[in-house]
N, C-alpha and C positions, 0 to 999 in steps of 0.2 A: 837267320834272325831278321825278322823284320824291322827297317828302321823307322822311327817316330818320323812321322809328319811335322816338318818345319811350317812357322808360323811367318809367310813371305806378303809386304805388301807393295803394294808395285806402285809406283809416282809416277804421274801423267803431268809433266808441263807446260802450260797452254799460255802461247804468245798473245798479243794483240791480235784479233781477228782480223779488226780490218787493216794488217800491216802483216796478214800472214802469207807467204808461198807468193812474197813481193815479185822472183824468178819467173814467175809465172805472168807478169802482168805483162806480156806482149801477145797474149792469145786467151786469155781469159781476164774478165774486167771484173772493179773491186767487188761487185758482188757477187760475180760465176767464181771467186775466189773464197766468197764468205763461205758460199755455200757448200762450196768442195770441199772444205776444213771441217764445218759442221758434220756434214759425210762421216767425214774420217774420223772425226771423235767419236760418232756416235758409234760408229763402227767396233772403232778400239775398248771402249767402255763396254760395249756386248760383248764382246770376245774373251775380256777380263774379264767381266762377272761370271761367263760361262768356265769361266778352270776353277778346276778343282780346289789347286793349291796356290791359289791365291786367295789370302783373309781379307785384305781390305785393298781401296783402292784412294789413295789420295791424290786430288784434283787441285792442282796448285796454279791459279789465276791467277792475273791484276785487274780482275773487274769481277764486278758480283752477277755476271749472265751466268754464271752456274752455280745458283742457293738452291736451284731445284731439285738437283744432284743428290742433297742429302735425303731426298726419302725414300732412296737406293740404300737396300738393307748393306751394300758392302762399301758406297761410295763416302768420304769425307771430302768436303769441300774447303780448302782456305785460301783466303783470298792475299795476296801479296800483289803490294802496289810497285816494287821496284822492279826494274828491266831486268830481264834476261834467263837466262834457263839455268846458271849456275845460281843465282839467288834463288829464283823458286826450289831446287834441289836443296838448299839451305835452311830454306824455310821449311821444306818437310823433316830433313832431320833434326832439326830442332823437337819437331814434334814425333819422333820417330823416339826420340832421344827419353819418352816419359812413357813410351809403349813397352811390350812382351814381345819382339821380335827379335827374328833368327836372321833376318834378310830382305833386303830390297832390290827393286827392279824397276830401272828407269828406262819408260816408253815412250816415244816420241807417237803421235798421230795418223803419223805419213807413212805408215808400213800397211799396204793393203791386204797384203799376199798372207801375212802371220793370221793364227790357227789359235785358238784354245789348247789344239792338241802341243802344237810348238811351245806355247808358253809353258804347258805342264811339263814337257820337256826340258825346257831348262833350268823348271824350278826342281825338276828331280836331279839333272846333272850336278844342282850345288849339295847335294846328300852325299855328293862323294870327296868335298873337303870340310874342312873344320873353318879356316879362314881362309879367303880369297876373292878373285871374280870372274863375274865370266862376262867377255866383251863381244859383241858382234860389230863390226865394221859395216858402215855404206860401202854399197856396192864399189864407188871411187876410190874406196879407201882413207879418207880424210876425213869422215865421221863415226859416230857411234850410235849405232841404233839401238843398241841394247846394252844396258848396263846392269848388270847384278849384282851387288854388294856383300858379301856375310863376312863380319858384319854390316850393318847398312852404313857405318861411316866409315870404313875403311881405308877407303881413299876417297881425295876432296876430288871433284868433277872440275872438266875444261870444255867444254861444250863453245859452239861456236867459234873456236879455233884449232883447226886440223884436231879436234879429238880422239877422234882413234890412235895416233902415234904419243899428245900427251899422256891419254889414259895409260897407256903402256909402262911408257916412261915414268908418273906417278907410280905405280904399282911398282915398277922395278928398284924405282929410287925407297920403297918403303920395304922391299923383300916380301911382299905380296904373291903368292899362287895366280894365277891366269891362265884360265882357259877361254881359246879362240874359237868362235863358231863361225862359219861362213857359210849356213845352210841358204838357199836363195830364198826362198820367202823371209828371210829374219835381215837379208843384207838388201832387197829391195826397197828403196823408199822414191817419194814425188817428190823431187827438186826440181826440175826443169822440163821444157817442150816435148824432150824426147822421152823419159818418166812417162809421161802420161799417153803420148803414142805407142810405146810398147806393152802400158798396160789394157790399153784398149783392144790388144789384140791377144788379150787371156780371157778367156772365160766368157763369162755375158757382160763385160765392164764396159761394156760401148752402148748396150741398152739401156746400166745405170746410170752411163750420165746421161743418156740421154731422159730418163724418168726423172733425175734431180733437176733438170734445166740446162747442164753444161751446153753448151751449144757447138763447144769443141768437135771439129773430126778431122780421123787420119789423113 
């Protein structure tokens, strides 16, 4: 029996630009910084539109540099003026909360390596419960780079402090299902010096920064 196509939108939350990938400001300056973040969203934003089973894609700002966004047939843009990644996540399910959804997935930026294919991958892996989540960990362990919800409020997010171990711990304290991914392109993200020297040594990633401006090298 084939199962019905769940209806999954994925939350992108977008820091201060020019206060973003700050870890980084001893070998890249604020604006070899802007621009490697712009990279990365634009990046992310293609790779989401391109899955299948993702419906929509909500853009949760504190500044109106992405109104442009909405005349992306899948993107919704809202703007939220307070700090931090666990309010903008709030401010989507607010709005998640008057929608037809089965499920969300919270993306951070900084994941180069994830795939179209990866993401239909784990939106297909939540077909196989009724309630739960599915977490993907930073590579260190102390974060979460992926978070998938069904339903989309399930459990309330801890972002910016060791989240990988609260998320856990939320879901256990509420008797939540959880399933752990640790596939490397979903656990790789850019937080520091080294981040970005080992990604330069995959693929043609030392051309592209070199085409965007980075001026960075190994």
């Amino acid at each position: 029996m084939v199962k019905p196509k769940l209806k999954i939108v994925a939350i992108v939350p977008i820091k201060n630009l020019r206060n973003s990938k700050s870890r980084l400001s001893s070998i890249l300056d604020p604006f070899e910084r802007m621009v490697l973040v712009n990279y990365f969203f634009d990046l992310t934003i293609k790779k989401l539109e391109k899955s299948s089973l993702i419906s929509e894609i909500l853009v949760i700002s504190n500044t109106e540099n992405f109104q442009h966004l909405s005349n992306h047939k899948k993107i919704t843009n809202i703007t939220d003026h307070r700090e931090g990644v666990n309010n903008a996540i709030s401010t989507a399910d607010s709005y998640l909360e008057t929608q037809n959804i089965d499920a969300s997935l919270v993306i951070p930026i900084d994941l180069p390596l994830i795939s179209s294919k990866d993401i239909n991958d784990l939106c297909e892996i939540s077909n196989d419960f009724s309630n739960g989540v599915i977490i993907c960990p930073s590579k260190r362990y102390d974060g979460t780079n992926i978070l998938l919800r069904k339903p989309h409020n399930i459990i309330k997010t801890h972002y910016d402090n060791n989240s990988y171990y609260n998320h856990l711990l939320e879901a256990r304290f509420r008797n939540v299902f959880v399933k752990q991914l640790t596939d490397p392109n979903l656990t790789f993200d850019i937080d520091t010096k080294e981040d970005l020297v080992s990604l330069m040594k995959i693929g043609n990633w030392k051309d592209v920064f070199k085409k965007i401006g980075i001026k960075f090298s190994v």
